[in-house]
N, C-alpha and C positions, 0 to 999 in steps of 0.2 A: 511458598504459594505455588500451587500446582495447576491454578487455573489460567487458562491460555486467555489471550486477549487478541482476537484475530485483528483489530483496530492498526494494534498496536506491532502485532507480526507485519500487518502490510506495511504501515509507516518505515518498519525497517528492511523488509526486502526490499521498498522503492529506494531506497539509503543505499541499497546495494547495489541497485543498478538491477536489479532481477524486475522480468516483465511482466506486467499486470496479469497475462494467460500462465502463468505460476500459477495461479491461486490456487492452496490447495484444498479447499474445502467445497463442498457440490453444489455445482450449479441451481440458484434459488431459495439459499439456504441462508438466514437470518447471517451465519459467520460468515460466507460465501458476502454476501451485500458489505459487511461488515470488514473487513480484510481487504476489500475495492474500493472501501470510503479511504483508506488508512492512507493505500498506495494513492489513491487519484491525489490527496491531500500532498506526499511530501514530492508527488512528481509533478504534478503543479506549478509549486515553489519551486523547486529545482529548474524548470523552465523555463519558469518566469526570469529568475536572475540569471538563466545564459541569456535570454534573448535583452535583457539590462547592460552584458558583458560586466556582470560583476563576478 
């Protein structure tokens, strides 16, 4: 499968600790919005459970 899933790219650049102004797709752009939902999603959770101290 050759088709990118920008959702799914931000989900794992936020995994990697890379910053949300990464994004590499252009400003305004359906995958640009899309690749922002992914990252805000797993860095979110990731916050949420440091500020838990879990």
């Amino acid at each position: 499968m050759t088709d990118r899933d920008p959702f799914a790219e931000g989900e794992r650049a936020a995994r990697q600790n890379i910053p949300a102004e990464a994004n590499p797709y252009s400003d305004g752009s359906d995958e640009y919005a899309l690749w922002s939902a992914g990252h805000e999603k797993i860095a979110s959770a990731m916050e949420a459970s440091e500020s838990e101290g879990t």
